[in-house]
C-alpha positions in Angstrom: 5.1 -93.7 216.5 2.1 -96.4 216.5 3.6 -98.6 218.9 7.4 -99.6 220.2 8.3 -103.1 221.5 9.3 -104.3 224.8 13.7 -103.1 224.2 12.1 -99.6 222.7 9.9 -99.1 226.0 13.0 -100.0 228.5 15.0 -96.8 226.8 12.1 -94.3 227.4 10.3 -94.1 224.2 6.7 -94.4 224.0 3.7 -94.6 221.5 3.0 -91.3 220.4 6.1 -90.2 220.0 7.4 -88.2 217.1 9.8 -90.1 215.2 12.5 -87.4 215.0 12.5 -87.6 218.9 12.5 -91.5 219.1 15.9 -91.3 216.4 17.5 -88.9 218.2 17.9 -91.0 221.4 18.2 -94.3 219.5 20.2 -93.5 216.6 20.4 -97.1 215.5 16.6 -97.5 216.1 14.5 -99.8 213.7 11.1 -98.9 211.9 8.5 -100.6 210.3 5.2 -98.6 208.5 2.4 -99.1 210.5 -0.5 -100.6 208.3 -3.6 -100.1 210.2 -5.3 -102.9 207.5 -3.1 -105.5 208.6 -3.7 -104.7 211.8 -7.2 -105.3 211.7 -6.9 -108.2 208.9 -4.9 -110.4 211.9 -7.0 -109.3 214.4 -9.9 -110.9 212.4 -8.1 -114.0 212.2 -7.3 -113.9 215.9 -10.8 -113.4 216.6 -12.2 -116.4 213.7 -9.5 -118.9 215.6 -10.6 -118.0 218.9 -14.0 -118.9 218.4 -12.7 -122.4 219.6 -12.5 -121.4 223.2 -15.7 -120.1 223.1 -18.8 -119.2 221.0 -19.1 -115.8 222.8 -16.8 -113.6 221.4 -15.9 -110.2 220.3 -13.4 -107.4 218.8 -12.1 -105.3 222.1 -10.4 -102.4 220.1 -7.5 -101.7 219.4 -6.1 -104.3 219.6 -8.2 -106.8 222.0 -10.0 -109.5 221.8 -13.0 -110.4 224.7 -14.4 -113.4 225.2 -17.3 -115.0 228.1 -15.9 -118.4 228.6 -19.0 -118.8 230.9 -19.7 -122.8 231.1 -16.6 -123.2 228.6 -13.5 -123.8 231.2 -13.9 -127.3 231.8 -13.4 -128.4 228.3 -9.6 -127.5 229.1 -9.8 -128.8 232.7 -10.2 -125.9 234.1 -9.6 -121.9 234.1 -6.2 -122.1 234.7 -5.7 -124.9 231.7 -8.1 -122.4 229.3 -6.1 -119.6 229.9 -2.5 -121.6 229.2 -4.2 -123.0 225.9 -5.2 -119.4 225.0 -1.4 -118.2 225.4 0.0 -120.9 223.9 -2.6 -120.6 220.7 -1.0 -116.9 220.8 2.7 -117.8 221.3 2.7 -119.9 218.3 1.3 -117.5 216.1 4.1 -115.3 217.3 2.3 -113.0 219.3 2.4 -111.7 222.5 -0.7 -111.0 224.8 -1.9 -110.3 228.7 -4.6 -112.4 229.4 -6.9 -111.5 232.7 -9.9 -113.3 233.5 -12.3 -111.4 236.1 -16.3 -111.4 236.3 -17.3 -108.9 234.3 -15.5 -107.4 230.9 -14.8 -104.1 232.1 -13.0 -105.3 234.9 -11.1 -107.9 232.9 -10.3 -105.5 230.4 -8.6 -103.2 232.7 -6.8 -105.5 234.9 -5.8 -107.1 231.1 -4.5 -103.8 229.7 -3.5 -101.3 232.7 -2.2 -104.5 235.3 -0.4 -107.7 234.9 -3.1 -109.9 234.2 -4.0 -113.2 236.1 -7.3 -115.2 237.1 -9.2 -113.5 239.8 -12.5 -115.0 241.5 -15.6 -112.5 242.2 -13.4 -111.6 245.7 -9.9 -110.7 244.1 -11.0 -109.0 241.1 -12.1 -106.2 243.0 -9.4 -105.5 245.0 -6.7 -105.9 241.7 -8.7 -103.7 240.2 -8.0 -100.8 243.2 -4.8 -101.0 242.5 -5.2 -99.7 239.1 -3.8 -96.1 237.8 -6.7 -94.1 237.3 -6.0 -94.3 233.8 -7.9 -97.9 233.9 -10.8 -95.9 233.2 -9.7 -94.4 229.6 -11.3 -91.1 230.3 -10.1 -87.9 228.1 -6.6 -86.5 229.0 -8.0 -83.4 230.6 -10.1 -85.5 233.0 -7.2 -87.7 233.7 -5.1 -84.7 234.5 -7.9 -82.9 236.5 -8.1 -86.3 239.0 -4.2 -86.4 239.3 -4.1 -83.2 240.1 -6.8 -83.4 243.0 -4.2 -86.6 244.5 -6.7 -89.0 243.2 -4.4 -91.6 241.1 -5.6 -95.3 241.7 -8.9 -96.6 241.2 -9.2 -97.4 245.0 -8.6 -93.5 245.9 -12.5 -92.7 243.6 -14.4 -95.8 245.0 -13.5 -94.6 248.8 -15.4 -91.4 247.4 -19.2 -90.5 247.3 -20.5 -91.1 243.7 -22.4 -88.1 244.1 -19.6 -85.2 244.2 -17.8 -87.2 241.2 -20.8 -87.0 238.9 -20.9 -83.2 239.3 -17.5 -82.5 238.7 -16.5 -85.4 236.0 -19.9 -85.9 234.2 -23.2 -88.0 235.0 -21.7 -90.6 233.0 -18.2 -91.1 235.7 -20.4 -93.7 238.5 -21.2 -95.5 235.8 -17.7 -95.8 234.0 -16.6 -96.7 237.0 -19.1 -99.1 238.7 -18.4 -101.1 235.5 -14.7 -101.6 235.9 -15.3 -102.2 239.7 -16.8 -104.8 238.6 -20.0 -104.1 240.2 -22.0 -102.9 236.9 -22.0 -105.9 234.5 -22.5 -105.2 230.7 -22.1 -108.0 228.4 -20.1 -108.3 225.2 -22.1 -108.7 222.2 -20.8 -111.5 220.2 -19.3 -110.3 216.4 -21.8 -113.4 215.8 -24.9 -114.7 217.2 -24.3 -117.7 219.0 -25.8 -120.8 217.8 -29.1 -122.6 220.2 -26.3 -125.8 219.9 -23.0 -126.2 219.3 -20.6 -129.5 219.7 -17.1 -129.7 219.4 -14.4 -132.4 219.3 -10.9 -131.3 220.5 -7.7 -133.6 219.4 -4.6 -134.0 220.9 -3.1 -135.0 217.9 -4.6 -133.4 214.4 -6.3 -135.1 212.2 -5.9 -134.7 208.2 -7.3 -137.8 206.3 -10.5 -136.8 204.5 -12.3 -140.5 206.3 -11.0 -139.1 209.4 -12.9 -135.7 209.0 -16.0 -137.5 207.9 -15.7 -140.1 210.7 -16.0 -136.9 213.4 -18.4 -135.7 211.8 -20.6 -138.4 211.6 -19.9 -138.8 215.5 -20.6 -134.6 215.6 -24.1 -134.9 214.2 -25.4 -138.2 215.7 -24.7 -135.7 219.6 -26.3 -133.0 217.7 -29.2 -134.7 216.8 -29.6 -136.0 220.2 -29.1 -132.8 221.6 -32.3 -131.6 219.3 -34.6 -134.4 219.8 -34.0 -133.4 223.5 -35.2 -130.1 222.8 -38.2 -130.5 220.4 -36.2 -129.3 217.7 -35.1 -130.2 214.1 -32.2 -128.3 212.6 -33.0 -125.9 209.4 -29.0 -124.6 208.8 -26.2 -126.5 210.1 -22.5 -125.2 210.1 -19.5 -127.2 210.7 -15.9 -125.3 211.6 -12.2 -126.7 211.0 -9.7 -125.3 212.9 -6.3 -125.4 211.9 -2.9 -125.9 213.6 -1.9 -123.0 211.8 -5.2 -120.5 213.2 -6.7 -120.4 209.5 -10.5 -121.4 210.1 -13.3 -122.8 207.4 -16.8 -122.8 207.9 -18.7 -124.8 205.6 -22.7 -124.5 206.1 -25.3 -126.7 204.6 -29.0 -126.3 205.0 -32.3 -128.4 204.9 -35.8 -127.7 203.4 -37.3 -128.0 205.9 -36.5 -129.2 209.9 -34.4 -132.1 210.5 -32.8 -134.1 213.3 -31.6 -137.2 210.7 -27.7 -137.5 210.7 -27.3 -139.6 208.2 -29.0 -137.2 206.0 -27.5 -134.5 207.5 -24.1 -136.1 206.5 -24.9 -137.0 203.2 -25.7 -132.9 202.7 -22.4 -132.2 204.1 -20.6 -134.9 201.7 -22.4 -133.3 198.9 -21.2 -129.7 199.7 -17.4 -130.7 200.5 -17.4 -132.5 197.1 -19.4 -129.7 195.1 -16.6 -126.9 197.0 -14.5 -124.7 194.5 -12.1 -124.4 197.0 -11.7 -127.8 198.6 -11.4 -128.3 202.1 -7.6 -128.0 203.2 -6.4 -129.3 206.5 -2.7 -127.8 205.6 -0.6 -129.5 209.2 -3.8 -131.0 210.4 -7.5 -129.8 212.2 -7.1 -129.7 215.7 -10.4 -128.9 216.4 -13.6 -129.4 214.6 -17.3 -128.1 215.7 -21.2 -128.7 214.7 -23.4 -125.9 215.3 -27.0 -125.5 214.6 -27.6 -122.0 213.4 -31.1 -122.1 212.3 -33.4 -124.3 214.2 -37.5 -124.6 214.6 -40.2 -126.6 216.6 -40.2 -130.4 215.1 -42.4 -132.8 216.7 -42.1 -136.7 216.4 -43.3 -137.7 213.6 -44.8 -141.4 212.9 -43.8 -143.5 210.2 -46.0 -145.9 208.0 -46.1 -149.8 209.0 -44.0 -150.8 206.4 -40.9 -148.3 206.6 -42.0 -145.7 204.3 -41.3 -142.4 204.6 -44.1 -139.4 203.3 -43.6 -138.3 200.0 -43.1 -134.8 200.8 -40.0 -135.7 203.5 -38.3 -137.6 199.8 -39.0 -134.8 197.7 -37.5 -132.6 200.7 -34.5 -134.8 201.1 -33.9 -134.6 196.7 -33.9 -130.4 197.5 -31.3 -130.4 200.2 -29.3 -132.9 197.9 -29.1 -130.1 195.0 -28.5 -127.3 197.0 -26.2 -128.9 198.4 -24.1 -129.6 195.2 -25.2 -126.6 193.4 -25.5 -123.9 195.6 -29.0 -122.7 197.1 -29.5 -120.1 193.8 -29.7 -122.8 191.8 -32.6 -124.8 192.8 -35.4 -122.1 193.0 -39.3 -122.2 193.7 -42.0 -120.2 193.4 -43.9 -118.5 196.4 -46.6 -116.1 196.8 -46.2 -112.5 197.2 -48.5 -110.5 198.3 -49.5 -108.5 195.1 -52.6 -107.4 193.2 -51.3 -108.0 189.9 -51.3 -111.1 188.5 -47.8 -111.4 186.9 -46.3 -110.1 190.5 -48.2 -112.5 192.4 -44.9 -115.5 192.8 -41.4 -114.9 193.1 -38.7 -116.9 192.8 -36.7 -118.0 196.1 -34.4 -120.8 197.1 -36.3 -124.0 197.6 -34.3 -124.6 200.4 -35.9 -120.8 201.9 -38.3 -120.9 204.7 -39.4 -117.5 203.5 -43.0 -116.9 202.2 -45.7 -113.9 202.1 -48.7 -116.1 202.7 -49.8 -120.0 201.7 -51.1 -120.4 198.1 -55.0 -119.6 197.8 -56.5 -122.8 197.8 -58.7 -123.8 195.2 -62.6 -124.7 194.7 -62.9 -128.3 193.2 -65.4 -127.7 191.7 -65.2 -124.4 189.9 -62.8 -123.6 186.8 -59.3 -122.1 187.9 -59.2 -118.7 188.4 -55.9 -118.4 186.9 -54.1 -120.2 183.7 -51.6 -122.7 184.0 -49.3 -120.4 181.2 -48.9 -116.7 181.6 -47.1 -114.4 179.7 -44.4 -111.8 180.5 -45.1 -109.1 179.4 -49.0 -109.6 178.3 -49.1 -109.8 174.2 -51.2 -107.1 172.8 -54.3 -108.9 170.7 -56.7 -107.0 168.4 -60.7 -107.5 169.0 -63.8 -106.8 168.5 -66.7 -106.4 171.3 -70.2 -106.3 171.3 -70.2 -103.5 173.5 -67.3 -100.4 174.4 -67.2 -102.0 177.7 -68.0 -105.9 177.3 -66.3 -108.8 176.7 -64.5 -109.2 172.8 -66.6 -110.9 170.4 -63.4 -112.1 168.2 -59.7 -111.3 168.8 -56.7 -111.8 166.6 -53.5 -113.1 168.0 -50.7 -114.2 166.2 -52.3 -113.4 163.0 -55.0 -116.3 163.9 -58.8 -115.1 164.4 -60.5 -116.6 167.0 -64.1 -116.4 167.2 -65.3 -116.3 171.1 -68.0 -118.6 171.7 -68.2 -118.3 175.5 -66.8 -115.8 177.9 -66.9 -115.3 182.2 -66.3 -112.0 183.4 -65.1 -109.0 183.7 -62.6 -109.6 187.0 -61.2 -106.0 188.0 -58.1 -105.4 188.9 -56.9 -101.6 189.8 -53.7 -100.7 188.9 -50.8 -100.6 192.6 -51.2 -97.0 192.9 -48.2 -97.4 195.2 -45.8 -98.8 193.1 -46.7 -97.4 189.8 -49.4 -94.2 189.9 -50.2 -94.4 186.1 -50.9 -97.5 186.1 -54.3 -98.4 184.4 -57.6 -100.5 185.9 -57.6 -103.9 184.1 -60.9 -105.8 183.4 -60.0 -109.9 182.8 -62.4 -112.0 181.0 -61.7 -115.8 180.3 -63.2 -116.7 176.9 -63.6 -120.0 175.0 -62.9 -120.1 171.6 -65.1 -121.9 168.6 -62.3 -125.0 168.6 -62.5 -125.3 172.3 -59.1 -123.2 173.5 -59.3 -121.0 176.3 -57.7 -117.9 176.7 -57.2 -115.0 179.7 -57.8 -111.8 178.1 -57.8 -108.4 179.7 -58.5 -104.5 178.6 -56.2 -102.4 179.9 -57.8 -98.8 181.1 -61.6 -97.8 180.8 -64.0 -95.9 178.3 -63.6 -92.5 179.9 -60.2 -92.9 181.5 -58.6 -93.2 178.0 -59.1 -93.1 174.7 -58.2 -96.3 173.2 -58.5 -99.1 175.8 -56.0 -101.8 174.6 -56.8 -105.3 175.0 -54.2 -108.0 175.6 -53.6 -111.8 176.5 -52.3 -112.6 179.5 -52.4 -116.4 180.0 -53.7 -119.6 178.2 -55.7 -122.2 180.1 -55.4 -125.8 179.8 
């Protein structure tokens, strides 16, 4: 047996138990399979809809969930009201839990799962917690045994006890264990998500459905957001706005910027643009009781000045037309190019999202005043071309491409480029001339491999220049 309810437990049956046993002294007893899935699949959804309590919060296996509602309790008056609104959050979902609240987790997780629960301050906590079984401290069985046996069965009975003794007969690890339940070792959860540099909520006391309702505290979300970054120096990259439901069941939609922003009304426009552009549209089902802002991504923006007239830059438009297509069609859809750090030519960009602070370096930038260095058109893969030069290793003389001769009349070059020994070790060296035809056209050409390396160097095409 996985588990047994609250009428199983007051006739002596006990998790663990065989079920031939449990049946024999409850005949009429009732089962249900245990599915370890749905287990976990509700205690996910537990944990999504408590993230309105607090943004500090994590899985406490088996069946637990911990959260640090440090500099969180007075958003329900206090922590006596934010530990009645996290029962009654669990009582309507028709579930039944023990809620402690001490100063460190260990300690709240024992007094939680091995005592009656409660709020304790820094002074009680300890003392509740000396009152414990020794069992509190979730050691093996043969450990738990071995300290029953030597009359040492509350927690209180091992702290009036040197730490010194226990360690050699328990394990170096037992202070430790124990400290942390005490209370007097604190280790913090680690959140199943990092929390956000700024977060803003609105709690209702009655739900709100209508879709200009929504927007409205939204629009009242971001403009305290944005005041909470200009406070900080900071302009928002990726902002994420939560809806939590009556019913538990929480949405996250996430909309992000090209580059830092504090602007609401942009920011709001982005958002309008994604809940539009959603395949699965935004249900409130029996209302949001709850909605937050937080800033998930966010960088260094100084203030920036505007022109005399109103005007913003030209790059901040363009910026504002990217986040408006991501937006509606989804950040793989609106793509760049950016440099990568690569000696060949045709893996020198990649494509990313335009909306993607990600980059291996700035684009090399140009002399004015001598001819690019690269074409404007490239080819993938290179075209093979057929020519002739005036010398095994100089530039071609003529070349034939696409069944057109071209007859060079000027030529730069050659420009090595050794093969990425790393990534491909047979690949050849490549010598890149840029050549001028008799009716003015230029053209990057490049022999693959050198007199002596192999025996037929192959020329191709790689680019065309403007």
């Amino acid at each position: 047996m996985a588990a047994v309810d609250p009428a199983a437990a007051q006739v002596g049956l006990t998790p663990g138990m065989t079920l031939a046993d449990a049946q024999a002294r409850t005949p009429l007893l009732r089962t249900v399979v245990h599915r370890p899935d749905l287990d976990d699949a509700l205690l996910a959804q537990v944990l999504e809809d408590f993230g309105r309590f607090t943004p500090m919060i994590a899985l406490d296996p088996p069946h637990g969930v911990m959260l640090d509602v440090t500099g969180c309790a007075h958003l329900f008056g206090d922590e006596t009201g934010l530990a009645r609104a996290l029962k009654g959050r669990v009582g309507r979902a028709g579930l039944q839990a023990r809620v402690a609240l001490a100063g460190t987790p260990q300690c709240a997780r024992a007094l939680a799962r091995f005592g009656s629960g409660g709020l304790f301050t820094p002074e009680q906590d300890r003392v509740a917690v000396r009152r414990l079984p020794v069992a509190a401290l979730e050691l093996p069985d043969k450990v738990e045994q071995a300290l029953r046996r030597a009359g040492l069965k509350r927690i209180g009975d091992l702290d009036d006890r040197p730490r010194a003794p226990l360690a050699a007969r328990f394990g170096a690890d037992f202070p430790a264990r124990l400290a942390r339940v005490l209370g007097d070792e604190d280790v913090r959860i680690t959140s199943h998500r990092p929390p956000p540099p700024i977060v803003v909520d609105r709690i209702f006391f009655e739900p709100i459905s209508a879709p200009e309702d929504v927007e409205r505290v939204l629009s009242v979300l971001l403009v305290e957001t944005a005041d909470r970054l200009d406070q900080a120096g900071l302009g928002g990259r990726v902002f994420e706005a939560g809806f939590y439901r009556v019913d538990g069941v929480t949405r996250r939609i996430m909309t992000r910027t090209g580059r830092p922003t504090r602007d609401a009304d942009v920011i709001l426009r982005l958002f309008r643009e994604r809940l539009a552009a959603l395949a699965n549209p935004l249900d409130p089902g029996f209302g949001f009781d709850q909605i937050r802002m937080a800033v998930i991504t966010a960088e260094t923006l100084a203030q920036t000045q505007r022109s005399l007239d109103g005007d913003r830059p030209t790059d901040e438009d363009f910026s504002r037309l990217i986040d408006r297509l991501t937006a509606r069609l989804g950040p793989e859809a609106v793509l760049r190019f950016a440099p990568y750090d690569s000696h060949m030519p045709e893996r020198a960009q990649r494509m990313i999202p335009a909306a993607a602070h990600v980059s291996d370096g700035d684009w090399p930038a140009p002399d004015p005043d001598a001819p690019p260095l690269r074409p404007l058109q490239m080819f993938h893969p290179p075209q093979p071309v057929e020519t002739l030069a005036e010398v095994p290793d100089g530039s071609p003389l003529r070349f034939r491409w696409r069944r057109i001769l071209h007859q060079v009349v000027r030529s730069e070059g050659p420009e090595r480029i050794n093969g990425e020994w790393w990534r491909a070790p047979d690949q050849r060296t490549r010598d890149y001339y840029r050549v001028e035809d008799s009716e003015g056209r230029r053209f990057w050409l490049f022999r693959q491999g050198l007199y002596g390396e192999t025996a037929e160097p192959r020329w191709f095409i790689h680019g065309l220049f403007a």
